[in-house]
C-alpha positions in Angstrom: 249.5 -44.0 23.6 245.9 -44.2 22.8 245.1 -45.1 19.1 242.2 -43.7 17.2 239.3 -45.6 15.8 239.6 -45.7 11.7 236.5 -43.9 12.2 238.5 -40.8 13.5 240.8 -41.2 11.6 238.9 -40.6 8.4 236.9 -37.9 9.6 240.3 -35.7 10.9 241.9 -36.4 7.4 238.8 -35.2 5.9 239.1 -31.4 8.0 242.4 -31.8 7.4 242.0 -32.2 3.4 239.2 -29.6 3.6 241.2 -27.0 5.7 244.1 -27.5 2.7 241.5 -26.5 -0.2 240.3 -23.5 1.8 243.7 -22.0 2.1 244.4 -23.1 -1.3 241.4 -21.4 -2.5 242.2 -18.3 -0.4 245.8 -18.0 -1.5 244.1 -18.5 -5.5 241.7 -15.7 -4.6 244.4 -13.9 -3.7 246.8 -13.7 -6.1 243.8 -13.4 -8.8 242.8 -9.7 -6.9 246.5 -8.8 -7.2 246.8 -9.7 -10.9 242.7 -7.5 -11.7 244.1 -4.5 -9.9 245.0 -2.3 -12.2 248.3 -0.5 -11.1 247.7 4.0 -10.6 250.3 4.1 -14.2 248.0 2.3 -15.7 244.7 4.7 -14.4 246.9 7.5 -14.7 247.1 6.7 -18.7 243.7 6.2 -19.2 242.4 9.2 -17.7 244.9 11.5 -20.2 243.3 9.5 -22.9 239.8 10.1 -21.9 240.8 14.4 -21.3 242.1 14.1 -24.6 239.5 12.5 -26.2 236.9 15.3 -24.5 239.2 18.0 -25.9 239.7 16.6 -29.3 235.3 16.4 -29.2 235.4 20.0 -27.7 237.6 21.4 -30.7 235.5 19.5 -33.5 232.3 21.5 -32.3 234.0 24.8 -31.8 235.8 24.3 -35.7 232.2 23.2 -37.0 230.7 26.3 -35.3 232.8 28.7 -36.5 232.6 27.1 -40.5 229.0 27.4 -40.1 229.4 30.7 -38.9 231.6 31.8 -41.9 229.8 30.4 -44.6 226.2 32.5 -43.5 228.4 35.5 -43.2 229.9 34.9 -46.5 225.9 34.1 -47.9 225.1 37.5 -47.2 227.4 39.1 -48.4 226.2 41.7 -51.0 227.8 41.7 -54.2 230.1 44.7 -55.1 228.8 46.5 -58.1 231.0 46.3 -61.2 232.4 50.0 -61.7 231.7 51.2 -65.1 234.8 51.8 -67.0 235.8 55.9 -67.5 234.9 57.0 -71.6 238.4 58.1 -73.2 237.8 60.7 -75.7 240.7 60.3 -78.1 243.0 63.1 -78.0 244.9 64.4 -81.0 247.9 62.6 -82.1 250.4 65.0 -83.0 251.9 64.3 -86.8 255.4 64.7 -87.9 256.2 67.7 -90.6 258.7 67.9 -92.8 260.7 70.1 -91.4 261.1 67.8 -88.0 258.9 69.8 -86.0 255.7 67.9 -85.3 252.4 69.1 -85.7 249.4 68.4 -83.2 246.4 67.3 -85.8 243.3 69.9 -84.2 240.2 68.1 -83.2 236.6 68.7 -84.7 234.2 69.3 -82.6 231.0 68.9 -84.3 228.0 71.2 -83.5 224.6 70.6 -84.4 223.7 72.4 -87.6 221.1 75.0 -87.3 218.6 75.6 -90.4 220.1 78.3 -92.5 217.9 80.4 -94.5 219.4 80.6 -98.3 221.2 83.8 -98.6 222.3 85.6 -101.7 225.8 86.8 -102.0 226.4 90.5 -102.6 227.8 91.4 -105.8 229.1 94.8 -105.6 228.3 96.4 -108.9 225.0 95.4 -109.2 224.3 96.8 -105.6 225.6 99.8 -107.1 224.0 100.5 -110.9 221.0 97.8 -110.4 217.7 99.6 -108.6 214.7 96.3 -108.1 211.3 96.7 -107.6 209.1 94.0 -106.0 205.9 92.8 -107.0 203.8 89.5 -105.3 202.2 87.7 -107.6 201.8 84.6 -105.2 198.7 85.7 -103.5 200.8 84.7 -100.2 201.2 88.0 -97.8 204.0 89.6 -97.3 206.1 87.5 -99.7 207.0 90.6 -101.7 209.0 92.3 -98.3 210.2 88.7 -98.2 212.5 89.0 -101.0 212.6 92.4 -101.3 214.8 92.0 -97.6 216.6 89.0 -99.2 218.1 91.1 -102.2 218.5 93.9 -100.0 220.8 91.7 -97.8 222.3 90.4 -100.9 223.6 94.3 -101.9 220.6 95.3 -104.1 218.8 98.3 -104.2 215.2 98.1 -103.9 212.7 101.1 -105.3 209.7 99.9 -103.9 207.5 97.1 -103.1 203.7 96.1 -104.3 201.2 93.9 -105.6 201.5 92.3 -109.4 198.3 92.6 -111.7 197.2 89.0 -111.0 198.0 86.6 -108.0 198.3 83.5 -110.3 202.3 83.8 -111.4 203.7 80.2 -110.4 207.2 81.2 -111.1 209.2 83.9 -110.7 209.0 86.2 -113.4 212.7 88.5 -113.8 211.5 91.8 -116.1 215.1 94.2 -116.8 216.0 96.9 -118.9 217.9 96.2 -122.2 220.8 98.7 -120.7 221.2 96.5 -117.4 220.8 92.7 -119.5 224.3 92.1 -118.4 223.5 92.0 -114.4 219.7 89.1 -115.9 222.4 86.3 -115.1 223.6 87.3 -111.6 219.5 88.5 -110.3 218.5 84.8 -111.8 221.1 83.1 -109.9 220.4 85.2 -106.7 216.8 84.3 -106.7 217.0 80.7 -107.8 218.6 79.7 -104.0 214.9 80.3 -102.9 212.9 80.6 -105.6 211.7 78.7 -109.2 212.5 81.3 -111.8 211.1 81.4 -115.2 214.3 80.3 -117.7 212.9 83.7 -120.0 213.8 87.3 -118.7 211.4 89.8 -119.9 212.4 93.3 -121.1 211.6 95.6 -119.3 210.4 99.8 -121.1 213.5 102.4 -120.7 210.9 104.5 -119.0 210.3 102.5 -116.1 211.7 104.0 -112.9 213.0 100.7 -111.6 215.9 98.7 -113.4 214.4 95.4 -112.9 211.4 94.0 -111.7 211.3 90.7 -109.9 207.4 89.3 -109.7 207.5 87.0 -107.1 205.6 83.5 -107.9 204.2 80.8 -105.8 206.9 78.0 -106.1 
């Protein structure tokens, strides 16, 4: 058997050393791509997380969306108007009598009052044994018809109607026959609802074809 020089030698156990590493590196290599692979459970996981993940994004927008959304509808919105509450007119409340039967208490109703002239109230037996005649001593036309209508309403009869001798009587001046004094009280009282009387009633001649005669003044 031949024998190597220690030359060989060395070199051989050098390959032979260096062949060793290799396959140790390539067996290290190896096992280190088995243990980096991920295994398809483990992809399989993290590709639900990722689609859920997306979704969960996906449903934030759409919910943000639609608040937005809500809260410019709800801006414009127009406010309702407030309805104005119905007026009650209080009815009547119905009042217990004595005898147990109750009775409903009417209700006013209030009119506006219209200006009345002043009226004088007949008084039947001067309208019929009292005859007036009317004289304007106011200078003012037609205040003699004036009154001479006004005791003629009032049940008075009147004789005629005319002009006094002067036009400067201020107040009512009442001239009556001594016979017919009883009926000075009632023509004074007639005449002062309109009229300033003077407090002293004349007397008036027997003769005179009228009863009375009312002389019509300025106040």
């Amino acid at each position: 058997m031949l024998s190597l020089s220690p030359l060989l030698l060395a070199k051989r156990r050098k390959y032979a050393t260096l062949r060793g590493l290799l396959a140790y590196m390539d067996k290290q290599f190896s096992n280190f791509s088995s243990y980096t692979k991920p295994p398809a459970s483990a992809k399989k996981r993290a590709f639900i997380y990722v689609l859920l993940f997306v979704v969960l994004i996906g449903l934030a927008i759409v919910a943000g969306n639609y608040f937005l959304s809500s809260k410019k509808a709800k801006s414009k919105v127009e406010p309702t108007p407030t309805p104005t509450p119905p007026i009650v007119i209080p009815t009547a409340t119905p009042t217990a009598s004595p005898s147990g039967k109750s009775t409903p208490t009417p209700t006013v109703k209030v009119s506006p009052t219209a200006k009345v002239s002043p009226t004088v109230s007949p008084t039947t037996a001067v309208s019929k044994t009292l005859t007036i005649q009317v004289l304007n001593g106011s200078g003012t036309k037609g205040e003699a018809g004036k009154v001479a209508s006004l005791l003629k309403a009032a049940g008075y009869s009147i004789s005629s109607t005319g002009n006094a001798d002067t036009f400067d009587y201020q107040k009512t001046v009442i001239q009556i026959k001594k016979s017919k004094l009883s009926y000075a009280t009632q023509l004074k009282k007639d005449l002062s609802a309109s009229y300033t009387v003077d407090p002293t009633v004349q007397t008036l001649a027997e003769s005179s074809e009228a009863d009375a005669i009312v002389i019509v003044g300025a106040e």
